[in-house]
N, C-alpha and C positions, 0 to 999 in steps of 0.2 A: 475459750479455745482461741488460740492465736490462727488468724486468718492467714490462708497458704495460698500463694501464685499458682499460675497455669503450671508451671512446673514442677511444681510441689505436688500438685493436687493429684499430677498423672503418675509422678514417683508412687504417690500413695495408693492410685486404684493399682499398680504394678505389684507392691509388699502386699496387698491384701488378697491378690489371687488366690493362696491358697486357703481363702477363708470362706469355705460356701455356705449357703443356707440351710443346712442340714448340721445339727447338736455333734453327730457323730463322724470326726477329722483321724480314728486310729485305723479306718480301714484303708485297703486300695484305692489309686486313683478310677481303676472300674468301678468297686464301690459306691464312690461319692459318688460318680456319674447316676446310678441306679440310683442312689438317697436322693437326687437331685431332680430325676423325673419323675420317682415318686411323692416325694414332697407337693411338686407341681399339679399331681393329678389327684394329693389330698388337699391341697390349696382351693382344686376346682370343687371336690366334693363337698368342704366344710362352707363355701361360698355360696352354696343351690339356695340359702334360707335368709341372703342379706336382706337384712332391714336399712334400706338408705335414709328412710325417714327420720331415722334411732343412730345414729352412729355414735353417736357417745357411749353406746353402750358396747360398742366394738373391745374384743379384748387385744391388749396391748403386746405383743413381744417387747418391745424396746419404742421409745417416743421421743429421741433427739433427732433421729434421720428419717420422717416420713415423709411422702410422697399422699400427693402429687404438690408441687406449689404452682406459686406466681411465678416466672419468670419476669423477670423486672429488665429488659433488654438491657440499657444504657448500664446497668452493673457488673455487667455478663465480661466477664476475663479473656483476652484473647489468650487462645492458644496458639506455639508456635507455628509455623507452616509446614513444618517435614514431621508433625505431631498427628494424632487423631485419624488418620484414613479411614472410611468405611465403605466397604465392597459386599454387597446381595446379591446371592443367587438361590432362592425360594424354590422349591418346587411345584410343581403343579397337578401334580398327584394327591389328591384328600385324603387321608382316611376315616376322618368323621367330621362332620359338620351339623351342630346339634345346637339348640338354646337349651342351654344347660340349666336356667332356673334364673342368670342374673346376665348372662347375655347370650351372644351370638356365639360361639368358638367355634374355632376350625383349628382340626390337626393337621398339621402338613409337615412337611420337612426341607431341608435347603440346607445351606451356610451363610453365617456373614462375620465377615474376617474385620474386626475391629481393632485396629491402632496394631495389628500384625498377629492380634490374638485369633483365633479359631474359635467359633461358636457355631452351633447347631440351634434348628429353630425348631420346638417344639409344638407351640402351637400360635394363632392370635385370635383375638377377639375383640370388640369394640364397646364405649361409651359415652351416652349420650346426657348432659354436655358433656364436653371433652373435660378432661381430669385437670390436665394442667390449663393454664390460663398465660397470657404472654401481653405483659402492661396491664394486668385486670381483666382482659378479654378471652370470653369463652369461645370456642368452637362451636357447631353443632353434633358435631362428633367426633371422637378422636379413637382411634385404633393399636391397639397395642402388640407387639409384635413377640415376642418370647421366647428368647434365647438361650439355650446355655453349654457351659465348659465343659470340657471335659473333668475337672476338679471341681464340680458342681455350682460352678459360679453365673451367677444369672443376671443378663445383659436385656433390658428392656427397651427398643425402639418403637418410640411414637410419633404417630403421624397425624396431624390435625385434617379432618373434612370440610370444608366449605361448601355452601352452596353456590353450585355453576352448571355445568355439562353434566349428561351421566357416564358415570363410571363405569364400564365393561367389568372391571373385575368385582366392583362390590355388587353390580348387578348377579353374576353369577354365585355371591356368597347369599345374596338372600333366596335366589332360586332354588340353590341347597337343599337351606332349612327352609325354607315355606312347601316344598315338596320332597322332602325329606330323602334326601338324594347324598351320595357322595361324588358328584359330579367334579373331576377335575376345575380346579381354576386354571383357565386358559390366561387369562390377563390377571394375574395377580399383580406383575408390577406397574399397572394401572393405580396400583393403590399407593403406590413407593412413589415419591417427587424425583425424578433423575437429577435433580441436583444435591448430593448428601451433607448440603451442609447442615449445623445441629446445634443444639444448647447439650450440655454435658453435665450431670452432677449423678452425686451419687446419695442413695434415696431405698423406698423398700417396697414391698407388694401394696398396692391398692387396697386389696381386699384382706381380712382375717384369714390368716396369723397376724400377718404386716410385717413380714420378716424383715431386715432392714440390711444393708449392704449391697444393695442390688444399684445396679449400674445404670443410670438411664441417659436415654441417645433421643432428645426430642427436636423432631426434624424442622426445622426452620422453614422451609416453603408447605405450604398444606395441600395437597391435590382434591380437585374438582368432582363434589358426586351433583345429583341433581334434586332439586326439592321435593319433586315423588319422593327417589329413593330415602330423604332424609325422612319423610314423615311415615312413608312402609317399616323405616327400622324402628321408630319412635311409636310406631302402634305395640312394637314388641316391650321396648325399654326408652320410655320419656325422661327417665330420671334413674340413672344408673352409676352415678359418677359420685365420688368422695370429695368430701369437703378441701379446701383448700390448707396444706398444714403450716406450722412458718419455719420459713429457711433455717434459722438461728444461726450458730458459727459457717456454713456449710458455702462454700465458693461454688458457682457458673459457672463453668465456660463455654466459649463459643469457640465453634471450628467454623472456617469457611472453607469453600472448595474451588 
């Protein structure tokens, strides 16, 4: 595959919009939207039983564009400056907040309007290490955010945890589930870095299926939880994250803000 510029790359996630995650493209754009969340919430049900230990023995949809990798910085493509915008606004309303079998989820709802596209956020959840890696280096946790189109197309923003201060709002996600509450997240964007700059490629779900076409938005600064809280979440899930895959033909790029 011939290797595509920042330009190219974004022409490309642009032609592929109407191509979602879902087998069936003959119905309505309402449709898709409904294949789209369902999908997501059969994504969550076939995933309660992961073996992280065993991954090879994950079954495959497709194996050129997986997710999660290395981000290798120094290769990462600038994007232009009037390119890539991204705007959040999450809600703070839950409607479940549950450990579903292989992590932590919370259903919430919001918007976040990428590169002028509109997306809805279904749900997020987190893993422990973080999935992607950035120069070889893991996180202690990383958080994934779950968006999607209205044409079923699904937009994944992650945020890397460090250990530092504690977090207000990941304190409230574990309070949740540890008391089995749907208590508003007050500080959700406690979890968001208010600076949105990102590494950009495109890649597929984590877990089985491993659909592939999925967009992902991983955020370049990590925000702060505290080593309590890193080891409260790791009593749940010490080892919840998928192997590192290889990039192959597949271009980076970086937005700054």
């Amino acid at each position: 595959m011939k290797r595509k510029g920042p330009s190219l790359l974004l022409l490309s996630c642009i032609a592929v919009l109407a191509v979602g995650c879902s087998s069936n493209k003959s119905t309505s754009d309402a449709s898709e939207k409904k294949e789209a969340t369902a999908e997501t919430t059969t994504h969550a049900k076939k995933s309660e039983h992961i073996d992280y230990e065993d991954q090879e023995d994950w079954e495959f949809s497709a194996g050129e564009m997986q997710s999660p990798i290395d981000i290798v910085t120094d290769k990462a493509e600038k994007m232009t400056p009037d390119a890539g915008s991204l705007t959040i606004d999450y809600g703070k309303d839950v409607t479940k907040a549950e450990n579903n079998g292989h992590s932590i989820q919370i259903t919430d709802g919001g918007k976040a309007v990428i590169n002028g596209r509109n997306f809805e956020l279904s749900q997020f959840h987190f893993h422990a290490e973080s999935e992607h890696t950035v120069d070889g280096k893991h996180y202690p946790i990383e958080a994934h955010f779950v968006n999607t189109a209205q044409d079923g197309r699904i937009a994944v923003i992650g945020v890397f945890f460090k250990e530092g201060t504690e977090n207000k709002g990941f304190q409230e996600v574990l309070d949740d589930v540890n008391n089995d509450k749907n208590d508003p997240i007050t500080d959700i964007n406690d979890m968001i870095p208010s600076n949105r700059s990102y590494y950009h490629y495109l890649g597929s779900l984590t877990t089985p299926p491993l659909n592939e076409n999925v967009e992902w938005y991983v955020m370049k600064e990590p925000v702060e939880v505290s080593s309590a809280q890193i080891e409260d979440f790791k009593k749940l899930y010490s080892h919840n994250n998928r192997k590192i895959q290889p990039l192959n033909d597949r271009s980076i790029l970086e937005h700054d803000e």
